[in-house]
N, C-alpha and C positions, 0 to 999 in steps of 0.2 A: 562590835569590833571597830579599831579604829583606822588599824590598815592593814593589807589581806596583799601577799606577795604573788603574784601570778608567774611562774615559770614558765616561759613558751616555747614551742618544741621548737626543734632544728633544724626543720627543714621549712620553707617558704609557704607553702603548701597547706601545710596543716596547719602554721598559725594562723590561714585564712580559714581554716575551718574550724578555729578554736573559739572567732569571733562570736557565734550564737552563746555560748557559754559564759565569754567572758562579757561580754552585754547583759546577759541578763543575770550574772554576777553585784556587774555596777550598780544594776536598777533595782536590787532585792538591798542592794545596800547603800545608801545613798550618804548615808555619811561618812563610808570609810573611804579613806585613802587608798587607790589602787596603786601596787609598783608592780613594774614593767620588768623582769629578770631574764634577760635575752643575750642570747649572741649577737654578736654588729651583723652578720650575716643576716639575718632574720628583723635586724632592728627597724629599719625604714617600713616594714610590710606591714605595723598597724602605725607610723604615722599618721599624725592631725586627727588619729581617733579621740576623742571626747573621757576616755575612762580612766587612763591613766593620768596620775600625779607625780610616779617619781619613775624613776628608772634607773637601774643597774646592770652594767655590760659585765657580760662573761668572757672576758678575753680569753678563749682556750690556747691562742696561736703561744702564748708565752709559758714556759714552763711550769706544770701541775703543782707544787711546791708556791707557786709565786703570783695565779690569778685565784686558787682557790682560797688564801687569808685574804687575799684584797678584797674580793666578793663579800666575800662573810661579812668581813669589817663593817664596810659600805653599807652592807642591810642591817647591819647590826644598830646603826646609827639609828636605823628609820625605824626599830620601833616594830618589826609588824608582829601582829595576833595571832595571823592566820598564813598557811601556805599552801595555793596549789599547783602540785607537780601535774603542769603537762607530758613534759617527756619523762621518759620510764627508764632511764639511769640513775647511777647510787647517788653521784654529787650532787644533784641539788635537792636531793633527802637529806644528806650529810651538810652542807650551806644552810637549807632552812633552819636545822635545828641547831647548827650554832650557832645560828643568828637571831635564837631567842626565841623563833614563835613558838607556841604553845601548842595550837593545831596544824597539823601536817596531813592533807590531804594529796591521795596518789594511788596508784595500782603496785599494788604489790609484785614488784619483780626485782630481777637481782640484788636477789639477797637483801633488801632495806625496808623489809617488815619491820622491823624492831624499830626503824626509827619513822615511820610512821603513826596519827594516831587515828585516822580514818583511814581505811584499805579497802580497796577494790580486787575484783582477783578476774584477769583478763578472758573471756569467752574460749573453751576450748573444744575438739573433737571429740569423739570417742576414743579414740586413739590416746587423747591427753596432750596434742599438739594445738596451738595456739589457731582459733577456728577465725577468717578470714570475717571482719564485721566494720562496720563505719565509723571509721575514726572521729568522726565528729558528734557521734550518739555517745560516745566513751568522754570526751570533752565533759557533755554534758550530763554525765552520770556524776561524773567528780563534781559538779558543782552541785547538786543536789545532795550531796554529803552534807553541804550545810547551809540547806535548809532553800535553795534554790528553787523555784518552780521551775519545771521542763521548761529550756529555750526554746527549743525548736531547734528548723533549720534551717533561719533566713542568714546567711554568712553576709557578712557587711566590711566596707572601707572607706576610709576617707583619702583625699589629697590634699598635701597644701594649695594655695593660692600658685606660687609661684611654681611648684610644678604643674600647674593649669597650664598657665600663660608660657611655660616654654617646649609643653603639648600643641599648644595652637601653633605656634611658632615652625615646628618639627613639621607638621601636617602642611601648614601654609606652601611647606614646598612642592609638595604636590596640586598639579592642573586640576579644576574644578571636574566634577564628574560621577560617577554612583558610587553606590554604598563601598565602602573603607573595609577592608577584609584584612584582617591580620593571620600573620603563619608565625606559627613558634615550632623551631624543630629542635631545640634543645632543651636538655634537663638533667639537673645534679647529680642523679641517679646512678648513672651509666651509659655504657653505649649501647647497651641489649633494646631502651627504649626507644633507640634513635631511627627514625622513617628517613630514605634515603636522600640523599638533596636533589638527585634529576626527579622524583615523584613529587619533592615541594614544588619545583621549576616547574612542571608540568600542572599539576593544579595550578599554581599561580598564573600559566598562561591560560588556561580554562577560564578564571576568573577574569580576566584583563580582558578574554576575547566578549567575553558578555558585559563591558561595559564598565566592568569593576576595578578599582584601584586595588593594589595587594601593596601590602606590608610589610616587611621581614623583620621580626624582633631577635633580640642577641642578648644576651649578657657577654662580659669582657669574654669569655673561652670559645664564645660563638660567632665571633667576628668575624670568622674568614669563612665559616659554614652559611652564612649569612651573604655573603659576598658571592659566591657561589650558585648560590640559590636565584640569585638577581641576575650575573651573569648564563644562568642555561635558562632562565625564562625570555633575558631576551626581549624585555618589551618595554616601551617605555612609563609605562603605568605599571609597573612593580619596583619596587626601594625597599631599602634596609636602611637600618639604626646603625648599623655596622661601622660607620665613619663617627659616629655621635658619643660623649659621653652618657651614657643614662643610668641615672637609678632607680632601685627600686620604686622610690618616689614618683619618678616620673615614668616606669615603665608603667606603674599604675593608670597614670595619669592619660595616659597615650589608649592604652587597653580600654579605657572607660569612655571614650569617641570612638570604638571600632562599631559598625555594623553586625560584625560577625568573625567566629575566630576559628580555626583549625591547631589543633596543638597535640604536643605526645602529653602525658600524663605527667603532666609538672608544676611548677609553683604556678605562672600565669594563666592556667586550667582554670586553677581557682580563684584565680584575682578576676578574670572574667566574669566568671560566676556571680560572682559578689557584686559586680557592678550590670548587671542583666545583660549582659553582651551572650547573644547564641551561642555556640561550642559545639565544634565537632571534636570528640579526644579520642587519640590514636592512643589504643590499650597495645601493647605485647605481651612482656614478660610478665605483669603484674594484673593480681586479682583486683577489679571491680570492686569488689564489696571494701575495704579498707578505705577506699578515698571515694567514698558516694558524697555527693554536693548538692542530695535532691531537689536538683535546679531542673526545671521545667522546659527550657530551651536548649538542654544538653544533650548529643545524640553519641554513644560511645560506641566505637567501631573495637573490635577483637577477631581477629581470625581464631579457632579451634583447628589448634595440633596436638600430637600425642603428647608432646612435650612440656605441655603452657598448661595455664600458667607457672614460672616457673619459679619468679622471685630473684634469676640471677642479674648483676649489674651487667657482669660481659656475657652474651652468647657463646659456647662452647662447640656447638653445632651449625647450622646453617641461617638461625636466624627468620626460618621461617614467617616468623609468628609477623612479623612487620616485611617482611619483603615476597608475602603475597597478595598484601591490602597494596592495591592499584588507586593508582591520581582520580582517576575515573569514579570508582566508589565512592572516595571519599568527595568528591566533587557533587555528585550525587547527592550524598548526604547534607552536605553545606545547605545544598540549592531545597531539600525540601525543611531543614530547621530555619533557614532564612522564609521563605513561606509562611512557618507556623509563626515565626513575631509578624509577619506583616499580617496575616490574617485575627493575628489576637486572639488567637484559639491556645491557651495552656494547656499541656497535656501531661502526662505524667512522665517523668524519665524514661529514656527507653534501655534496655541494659540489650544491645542489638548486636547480634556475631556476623559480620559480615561472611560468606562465604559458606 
């Protein structure tokens, strides 16, 4: 084959955990051409990676009549052989195969069996309900359709240079001092994922008290949650991003100098991951088993309610699931995966229920 179209999913998240697949994609193939078939949304997250050669934006924000011939087009130019669907929507089943390739690899769901030519059909219950499994084992199921040896599951990223150097810049503001702890308390998700901002303020001054710098990362919707969190901690060894332009690029960039991270279950989970930074990940509404990152320094907190997991964006109830996981726990939890990297003991993931 001579170029093989990679569709990457949509949310942040999972394109970091589509990297063991698409890696060992490149390396089964070395002489095709890889494209890059992303939303801008998700576009900077495999940045300065090494695999791709071309790349095609999916501009959804303009109307469906008017980015899906553009797309097409665009791929159409490039020729490719091969396509595979990471995300499990009809349009880029329907894109690929206008766009001429030949082989369409994907999970059969809504409705676009017919225009795939390798299908997968997604792990279910007894029931016949869609059974809760690692979106990143699924990545690499698709790629073994052709002809792929197993990736594994070492999820990988790169940075540019120039988001390097305006990472050191960012950090430089902060007084000399211990290890560099990041808080991430947002996520695209919803708000059902969201851990309250006086329980980041409070960890963050747990952290500060022992010595530590904290962090507070934002994307543009979390800028004032961000500011918040700095103001009820209170201390002058905790900052936010909050005033800063950053991108993806560089949020990477920043995340790959932390000592250690605390986060709800969202894109920079796994951008840590990828870059061996510890993780503590605050679970609520959502099942564990879909976003395993079997990373060895990651300890996932969940409380057990009747309710959970539930899978909803808004809570409709009281929200439990995250507002009885206490500063103190999770504070706890930080202090003994920061231990297991200093002592260089790997352990297996822990899948831990707080409470």
């Amino acid at each position: 084959m001579k170029r093989i179209a990679v569709f990457l999913p949509n949310w942040i998240g999972d394109a970091v955990m589509a990297t063991p697949a698409i890696a060992a994609l490149a390396k089964h193939y070395p002489a095709a051409e890889l494209i890059n078939v992303c939303t801008p949304y998700v576009a900077d997250t495999l940045s300065a990676s090494p695999w791709f050669q071309h790349r095609v934006l999916l501009q959804k924000r303009t109307p469906l009549h008017h980015w899906i011939p553009k797309a097409t087009q665009e791929l159409r130019v490039l020729k490719p052989d091969a396509a595979v669907l990471l995300p499990n929507s009809f349009t880029p089943a329907l894109i690929a195969r206008l766009a001429g390739a030949r082989t369409v690899v994907g999970f059969a769901r809504y409705y676009r069996d017919g225009l795939l030519t390798h299908r997968l059909y997604p792990h279910r219950s007894a029931t016949s309900k869609p059974k809760p499994s690692p979106v990143l084992l699924d990545y690499n199921r698709l790629v073994r359709l052709l002809g792929v040896p197993d990736p594994g599951h070492t999820m990988q990223l790169h940075v540019t240079a120039e988001s390097r150097e305006r990472a050191d810049a960012l950090l430089n503001r902060f007084p000399p001092g211990g290890r560099l702890i990041g808080l991430n308390p947002g996520g695209a998700f919803g708000s059902s994922k969201h851990w309250a901002d006086d329980r980041f303020a409070e960890l963050a001054r747990r952290c500060a008290a022992n010595g530590q710098r904290v962090l507070v990362l934002c994307g543009p919707k979390e800028r004032d949650t961000a500011r918040r969190i700095v103001q009820f901690a209170a201390h002058p060894h905790v900052m936010s991003l909050a005033d800063d332009d950053v991108s993806i690029d560089l949020t990477k960039a920043v995340i790959s100098k932390l000592q250690g991270f605390v986060t709800t279950d969202s894109g920079p989970r796994h951008i840590a991951a990828a870059f061996g930074v510890p993780v503590v990940a605050l679970f609520g509404p959502t099942h564990q088993e879909w976003t395993s990152t079997f990373f060895d320094l990651e300890t996932r907190l969940q409380k057990r309610v009747p309710c959970g997991p539930c899978q909803l964006r808004t809570c409709p109830v009281n929200h439990r699931c995250m507002t009885e996981l206490s500063a103190a726990e999770v504070h706890s939890a930080l202090t003994q995966v920061l231990a297991r990297r200093q002592a260089r003991q790997p352990v297996r993931q822990e899948r831990r229920h707080a409470g």
